[in-house]
C-alpha positions as CSV (number, residue, x, y, z in Angstrom):
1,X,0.0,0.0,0.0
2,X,1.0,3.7,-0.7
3,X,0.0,6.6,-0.1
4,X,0.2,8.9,-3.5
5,X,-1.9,11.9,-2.7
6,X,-4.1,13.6,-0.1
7,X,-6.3,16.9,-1.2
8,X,-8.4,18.5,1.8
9,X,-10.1,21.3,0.4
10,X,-11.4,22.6,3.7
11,X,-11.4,21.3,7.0
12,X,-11.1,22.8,10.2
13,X,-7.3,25.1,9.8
14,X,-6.6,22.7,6.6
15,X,-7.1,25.2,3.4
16,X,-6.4,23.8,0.2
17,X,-4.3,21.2,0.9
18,X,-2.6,19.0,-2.3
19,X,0.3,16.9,-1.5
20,X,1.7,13.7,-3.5
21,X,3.9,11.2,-2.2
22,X,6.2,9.9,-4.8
23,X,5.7,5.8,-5.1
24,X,9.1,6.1,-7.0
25,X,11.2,7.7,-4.0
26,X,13.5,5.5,-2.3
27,X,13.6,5.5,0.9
28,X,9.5,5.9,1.4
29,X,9.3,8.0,3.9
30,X,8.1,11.7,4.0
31,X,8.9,14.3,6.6
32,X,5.6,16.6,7.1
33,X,6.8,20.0,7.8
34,X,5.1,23.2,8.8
35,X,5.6,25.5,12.0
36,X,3.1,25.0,14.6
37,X,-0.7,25.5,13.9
38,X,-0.3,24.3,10.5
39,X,-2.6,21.7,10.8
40,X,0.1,18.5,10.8
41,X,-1.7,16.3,12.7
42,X,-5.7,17.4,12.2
43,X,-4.1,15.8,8.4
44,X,-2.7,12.6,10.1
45,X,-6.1,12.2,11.8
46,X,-8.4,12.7,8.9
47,X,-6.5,10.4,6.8
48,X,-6.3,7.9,9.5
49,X,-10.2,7.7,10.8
50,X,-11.6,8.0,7.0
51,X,-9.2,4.6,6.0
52,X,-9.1,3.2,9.3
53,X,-12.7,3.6,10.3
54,X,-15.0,3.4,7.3
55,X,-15.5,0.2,7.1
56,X,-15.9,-1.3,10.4
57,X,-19.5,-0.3,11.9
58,X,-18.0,-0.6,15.5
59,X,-15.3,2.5,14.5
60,X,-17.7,4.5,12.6
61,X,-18.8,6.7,15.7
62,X,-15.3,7.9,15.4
63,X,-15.8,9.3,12.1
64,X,-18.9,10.9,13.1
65,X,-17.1,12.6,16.0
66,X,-14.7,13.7,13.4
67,X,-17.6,15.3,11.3
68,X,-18.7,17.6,14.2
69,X,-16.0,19.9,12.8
70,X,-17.3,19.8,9.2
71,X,-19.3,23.0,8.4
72,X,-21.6,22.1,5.5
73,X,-23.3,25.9,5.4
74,X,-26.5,24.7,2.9
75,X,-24.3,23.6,0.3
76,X,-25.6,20.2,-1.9
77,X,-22.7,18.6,-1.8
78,X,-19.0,19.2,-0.2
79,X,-15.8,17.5,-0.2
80,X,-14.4,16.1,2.7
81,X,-11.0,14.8,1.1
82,X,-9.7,13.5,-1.4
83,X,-7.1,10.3,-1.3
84,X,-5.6,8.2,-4.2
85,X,-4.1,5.1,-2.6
86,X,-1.9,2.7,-4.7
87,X,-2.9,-0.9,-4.3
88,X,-0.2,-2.8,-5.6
89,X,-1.6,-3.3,-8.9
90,X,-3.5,0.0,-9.7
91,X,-4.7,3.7,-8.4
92,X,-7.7,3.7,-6.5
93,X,-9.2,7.3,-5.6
94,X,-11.5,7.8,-2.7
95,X,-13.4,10.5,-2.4
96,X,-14.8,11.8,0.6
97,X,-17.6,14.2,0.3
98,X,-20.5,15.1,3.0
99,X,-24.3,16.3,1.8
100,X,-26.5,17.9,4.5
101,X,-30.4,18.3,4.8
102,X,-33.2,18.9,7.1
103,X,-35.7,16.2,8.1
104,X,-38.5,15.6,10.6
105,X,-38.1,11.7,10.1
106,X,-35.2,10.5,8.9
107,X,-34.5,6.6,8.8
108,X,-30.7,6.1,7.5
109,X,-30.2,3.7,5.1
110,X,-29.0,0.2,5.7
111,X,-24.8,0.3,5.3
112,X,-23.3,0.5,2.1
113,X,-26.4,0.8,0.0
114,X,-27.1,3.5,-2.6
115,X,-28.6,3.8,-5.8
116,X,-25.2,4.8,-7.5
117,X,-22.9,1.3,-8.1
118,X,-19.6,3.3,-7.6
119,X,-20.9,5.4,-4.0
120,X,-20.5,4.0,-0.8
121,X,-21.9,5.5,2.2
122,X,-20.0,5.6,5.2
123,X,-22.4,6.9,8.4
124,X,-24.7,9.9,9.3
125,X,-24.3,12.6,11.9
126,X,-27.7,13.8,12.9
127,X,-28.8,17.4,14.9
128,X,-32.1,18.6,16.7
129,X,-32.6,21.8,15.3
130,X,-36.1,23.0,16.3
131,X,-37.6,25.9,14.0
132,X,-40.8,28.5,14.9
133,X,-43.8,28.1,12.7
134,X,-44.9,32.2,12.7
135,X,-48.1,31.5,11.0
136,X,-49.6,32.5,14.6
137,X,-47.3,35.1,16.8
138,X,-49.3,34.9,20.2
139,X,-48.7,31.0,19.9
140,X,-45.9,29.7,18.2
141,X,-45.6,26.6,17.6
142,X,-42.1,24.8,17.3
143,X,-41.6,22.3,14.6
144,X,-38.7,20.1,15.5
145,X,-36.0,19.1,12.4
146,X,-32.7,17.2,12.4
147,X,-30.2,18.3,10.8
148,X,-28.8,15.0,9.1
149,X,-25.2,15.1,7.5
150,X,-24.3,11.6,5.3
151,X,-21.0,11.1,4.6
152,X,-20.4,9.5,1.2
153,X,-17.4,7.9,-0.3
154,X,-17.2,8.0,-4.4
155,X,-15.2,5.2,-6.1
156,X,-13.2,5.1,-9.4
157,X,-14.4,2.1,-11.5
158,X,-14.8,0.0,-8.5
159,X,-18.2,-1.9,-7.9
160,X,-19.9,-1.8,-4.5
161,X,-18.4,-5.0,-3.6
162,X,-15.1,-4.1,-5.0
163,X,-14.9,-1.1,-3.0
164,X,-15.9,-3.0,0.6
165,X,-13.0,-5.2,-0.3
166,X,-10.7,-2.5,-0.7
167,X,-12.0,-0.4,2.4
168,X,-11.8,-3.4,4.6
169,X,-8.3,-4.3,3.4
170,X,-6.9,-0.8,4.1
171,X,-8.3,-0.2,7.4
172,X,-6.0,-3.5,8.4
173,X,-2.9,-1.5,6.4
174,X,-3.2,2.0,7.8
175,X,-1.6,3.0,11.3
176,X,-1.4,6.5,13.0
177,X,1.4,6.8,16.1
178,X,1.1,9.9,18.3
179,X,1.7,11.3,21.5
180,X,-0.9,10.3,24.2
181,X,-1.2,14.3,24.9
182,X,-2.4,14.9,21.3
183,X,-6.0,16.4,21.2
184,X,-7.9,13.5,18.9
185,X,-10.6,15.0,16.8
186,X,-12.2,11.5,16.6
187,X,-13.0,11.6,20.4
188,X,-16.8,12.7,21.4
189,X,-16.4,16.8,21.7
190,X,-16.9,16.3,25.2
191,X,-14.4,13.9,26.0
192,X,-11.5,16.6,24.6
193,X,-12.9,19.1,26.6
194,X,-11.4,17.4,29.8
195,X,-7.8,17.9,28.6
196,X,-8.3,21.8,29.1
197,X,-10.1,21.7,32.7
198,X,-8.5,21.9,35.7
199,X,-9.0,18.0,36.7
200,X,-11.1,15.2,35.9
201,X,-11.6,12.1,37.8
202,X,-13.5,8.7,37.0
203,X,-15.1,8.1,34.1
204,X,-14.6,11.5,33.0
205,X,-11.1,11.4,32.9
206,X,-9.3,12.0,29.7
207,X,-6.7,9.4,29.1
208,X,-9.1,6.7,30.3
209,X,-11.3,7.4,27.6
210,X,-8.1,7.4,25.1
211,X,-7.3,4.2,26.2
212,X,-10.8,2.8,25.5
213,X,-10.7,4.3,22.3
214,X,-6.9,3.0,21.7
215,X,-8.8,-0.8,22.5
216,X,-11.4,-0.7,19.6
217,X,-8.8,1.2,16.9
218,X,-6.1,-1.3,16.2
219,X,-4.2,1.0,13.8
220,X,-3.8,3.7,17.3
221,X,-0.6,3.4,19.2
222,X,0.7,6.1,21.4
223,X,4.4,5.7,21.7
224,X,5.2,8.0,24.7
225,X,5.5,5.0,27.0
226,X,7.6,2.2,27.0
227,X,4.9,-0.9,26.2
228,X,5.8,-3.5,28.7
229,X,3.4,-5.5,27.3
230,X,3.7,-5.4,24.2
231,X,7.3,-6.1,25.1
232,X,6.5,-9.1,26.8
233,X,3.9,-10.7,24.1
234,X,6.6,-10.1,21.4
235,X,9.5,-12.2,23.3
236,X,6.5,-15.2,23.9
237,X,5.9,-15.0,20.3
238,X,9.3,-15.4,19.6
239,X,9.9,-18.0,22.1
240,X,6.9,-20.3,20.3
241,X,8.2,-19.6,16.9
242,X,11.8,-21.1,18.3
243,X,9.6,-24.3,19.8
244,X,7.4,-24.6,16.7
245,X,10.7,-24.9,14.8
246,X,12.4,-27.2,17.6
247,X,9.0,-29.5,16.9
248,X,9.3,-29.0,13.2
249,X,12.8,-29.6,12.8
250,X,14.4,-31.1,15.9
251,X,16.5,-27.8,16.2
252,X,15.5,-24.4,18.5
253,X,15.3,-21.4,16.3
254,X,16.9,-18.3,17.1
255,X,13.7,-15.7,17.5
256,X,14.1,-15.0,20.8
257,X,17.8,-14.4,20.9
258,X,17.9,-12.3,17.8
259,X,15.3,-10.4,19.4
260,X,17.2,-10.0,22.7
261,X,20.4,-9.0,19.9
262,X,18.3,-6.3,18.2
263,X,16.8,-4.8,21.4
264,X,20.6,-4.8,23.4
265,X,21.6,-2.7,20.4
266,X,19.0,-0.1,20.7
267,X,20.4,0.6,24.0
268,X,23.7,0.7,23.7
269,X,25.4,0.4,26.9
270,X,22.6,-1.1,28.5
271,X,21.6,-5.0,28.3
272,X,17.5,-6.2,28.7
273,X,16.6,-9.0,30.9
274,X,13.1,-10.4,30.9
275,X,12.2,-11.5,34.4
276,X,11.6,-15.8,34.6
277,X,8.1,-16.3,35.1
278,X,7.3,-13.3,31.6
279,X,5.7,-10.5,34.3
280,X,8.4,-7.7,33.2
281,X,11.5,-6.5,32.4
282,X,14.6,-5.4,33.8
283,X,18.1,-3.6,33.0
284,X,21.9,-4.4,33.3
285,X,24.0,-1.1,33.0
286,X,27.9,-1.6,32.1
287,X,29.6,1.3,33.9
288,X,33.7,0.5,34.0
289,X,32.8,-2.9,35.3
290,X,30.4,-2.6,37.2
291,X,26.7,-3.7,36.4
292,X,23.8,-2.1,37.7
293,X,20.5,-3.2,37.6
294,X,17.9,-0.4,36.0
295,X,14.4,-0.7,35.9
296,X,12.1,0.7,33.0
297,X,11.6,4.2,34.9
298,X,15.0,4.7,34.8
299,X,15.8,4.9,31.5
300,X,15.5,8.0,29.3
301,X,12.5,9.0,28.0
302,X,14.5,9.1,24.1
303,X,15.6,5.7,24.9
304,X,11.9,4.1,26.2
305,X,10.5,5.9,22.9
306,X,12.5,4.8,20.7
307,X,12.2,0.8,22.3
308,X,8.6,2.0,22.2
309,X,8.4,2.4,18.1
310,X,10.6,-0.5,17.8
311,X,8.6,-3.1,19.6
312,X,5.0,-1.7,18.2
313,X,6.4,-2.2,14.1
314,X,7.7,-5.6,15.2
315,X,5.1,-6.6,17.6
316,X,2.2,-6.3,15.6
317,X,3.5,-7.1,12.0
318,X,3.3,-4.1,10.4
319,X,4.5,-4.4,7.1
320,X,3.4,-3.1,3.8
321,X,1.6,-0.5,5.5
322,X,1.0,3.3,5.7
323,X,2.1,4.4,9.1
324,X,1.7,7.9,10.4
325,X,3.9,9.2,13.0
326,X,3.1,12.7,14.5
327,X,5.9,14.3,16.2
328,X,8.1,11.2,16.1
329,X,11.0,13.8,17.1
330,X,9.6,14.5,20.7
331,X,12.5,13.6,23.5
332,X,14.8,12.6,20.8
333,X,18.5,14.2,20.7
334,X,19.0,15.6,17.3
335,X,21.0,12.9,16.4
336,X,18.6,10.4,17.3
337,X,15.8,12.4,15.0
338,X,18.4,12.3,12.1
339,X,19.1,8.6,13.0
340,X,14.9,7.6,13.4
341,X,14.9,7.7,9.4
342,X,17.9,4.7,9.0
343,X,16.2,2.8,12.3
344,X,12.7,3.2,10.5
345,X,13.9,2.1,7.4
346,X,16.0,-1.0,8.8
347,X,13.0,-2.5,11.2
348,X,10.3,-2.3,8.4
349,X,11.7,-1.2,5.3
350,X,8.4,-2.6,3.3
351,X,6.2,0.7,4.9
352,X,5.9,4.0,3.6
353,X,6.3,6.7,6.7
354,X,5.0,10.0,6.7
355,X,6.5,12.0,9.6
356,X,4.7,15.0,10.7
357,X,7.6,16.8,12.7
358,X,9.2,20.4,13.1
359,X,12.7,18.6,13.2
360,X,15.2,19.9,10.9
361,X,17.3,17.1,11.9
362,X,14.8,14.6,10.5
363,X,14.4,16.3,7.3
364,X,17.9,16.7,6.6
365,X,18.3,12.9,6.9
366,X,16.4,12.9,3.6
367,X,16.7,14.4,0.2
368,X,14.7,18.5,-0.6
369,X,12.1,16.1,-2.7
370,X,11.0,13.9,0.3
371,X,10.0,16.8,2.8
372,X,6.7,17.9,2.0
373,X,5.4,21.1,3.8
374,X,2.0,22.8,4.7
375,X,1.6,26.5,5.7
376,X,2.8,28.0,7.4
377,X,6.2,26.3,6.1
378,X,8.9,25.5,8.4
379,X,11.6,28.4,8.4
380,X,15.1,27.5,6.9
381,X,17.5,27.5,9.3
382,X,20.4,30.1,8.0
383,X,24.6,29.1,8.1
């Protein structure tokens, strides 16, 4: 799957947005620059809930939360976005458009059936709006309408069945990394209200309602924590890949050692030991011959970041996949945000990557023709 071009006429601070993302380039991966307020990772997230979400009728109430910031204003018809997706094979072009009406009874359509064989539609967001009937002043009488917004998705020459293949396909194929304080549009309005009050407890408490959101979106990872479980799950798969091959064979494979190899060499100096029984991990510290035992707090928050990105691509198979990373840079010395191009390209090299970031660092690591900006564009630094 790639990624070859995203148009947003209009969405929330997104104005006339056209970018491509060149199949051809080598290394695929694309720093998305602009200073801040350009609208980096409102992009990341409409691209990510309108592939990721579409499809599954469990994920679609994240899409309409997304809506609630798409002004309509009367018009027939209005474009949400527009996204041409290489397959593999061919150019498919989805495109993302919204029409809004009044009703007093509206009953929505059963999923993925319209009249047109290449239109899909994808959910509804409906509004009371009540309106006064002024036909008599000294009683008015208020006639109660929803507002009902569809939103539609138009297909290429794709059938119907064609294009549910294709949507369910690259929901499993699109992923979206970020940091857990990010403000996600596809959270109920309310729910990212908490972030700015004072404090929140129980139910109505930010984060816990990011995490249940993070347990129905598969394709969500936020990567500003160093996953201990997905840590552990990835050295028991490798350890029943080894015994699968010691049953098939007669011969241990080496999973689980060239795992321990490839994490010891993300940390340098620093060795990882998984605790007997698989309930957590531990670290060894080298320090002129002297070893000292760390525990996961006590490493940086660069180095449980970077382990963090590490174990999620391996972890979870991610291969042959868009991934978007928003501010991938965060608590990374400028070396390390030069270096996260090379380590992205060596642990899954079959992705294409687009980096939202204000790094130079991370853009210089690539060729002029790989950085794609948005305004307002990231300023130049001068020699």
């Amino acid at each position: 799957m790639h990624l070859l071009r995203v148009q947003v006429p209009d969405f929330r601070g997104l104005k006339n947005i056209d970018i491509t993302f060149e199949k051809e380039f080598v290394p695929s991966i694309f720093p998305l620059g602009s200073q801040n307020g350009g609208g980096k990772s409102t992009l990341l997230q409409l691209i990510f809930v309108l592939l990721h979400c579409s499809f599954d009728d469990d994920k679609k109430p994240f899409v309409q939360n997304l809506l609630e910031g798409f002004k309509i204003l009367g018009e027939e018809e209005k474009k949400l976005a527009i996204i041409d997706i290489w397959d593999g094979e061919k150019i498919v072009k989805l495109e993302f458009y919204c029409k809004s009406f009044f009703a007093e009874n509206y009953i929505p359509k059963p999923d993925f059936i319209t009249d047109e064989n290449n239109i899909i539609d994808i959910c509804y967001l409906e509004k009371v709006k009540e309106e006064i009937d002024n036909d008599d002043i000294t009683t008015p009488r208020f006639t109660e309408l929803k507002s009902i917004t569809e939103l539609k998705c138009r297909f290429n020459n794709q059938s119907q069945e064609q294009a549910k293949s294709f949507l369910e396909k690259i929901s499993h194929k699109i992923f979206l990394a970020a940091p857990a304080t990010q403000v996600f549009l596809f959270l109920p309005q309310k729910s990212r209200e908490l972030l700015f009050k004072k404090s929140s407890n129980g139910d109505n408490n930010y984060y816990g309602i990011l995490e249940s959101a993070r347990s129905k979106l598969q394709g969500l990872f936020t990567y500003d924590f160093l996953a201990v479980e997905l840590l552990i799950e990835s050295f028991k798969a490798a350890r029943d890949r080894d015994f699968r091959e010691a049953i098939k064979t007669g011969n241990y494979g080496n999973s689980y050692q060239s795992l321990i190899n490839d994490l010891n060499l993300l940390l340098g100096n620093k060795r990882i030991n998984l605790n007997e029984d698989f309930s957590g991990v531990n670290f060894k510290l080298d320090n002129n011959g002297e070893t000292i035992e760390l525990y996961p707090e006590d490493l940086s928050h660069g180095e449980l970041k970077r382990l963090s990105i590490y174990i999620w691509l391996k972890s979870r198979n991610i291969e042959d996949a868009i991934v978007l990373m928003d501010e991938v840079e965060i608590a990374f010395h400028p070396d390390w945000q030069y270096q996260i191009i090379s380590d992205l390209k060596e642990w899954a090299p079959s992705n294409q990557y687009i980096l939202a970031t204000h790094s130079y660092a991370l853009c210089e690591a690539l060729t002029p023709a790989h950085v794609k900006e948005i305004e307002p564009k990231l300023i130049k630094q001068e020699s």
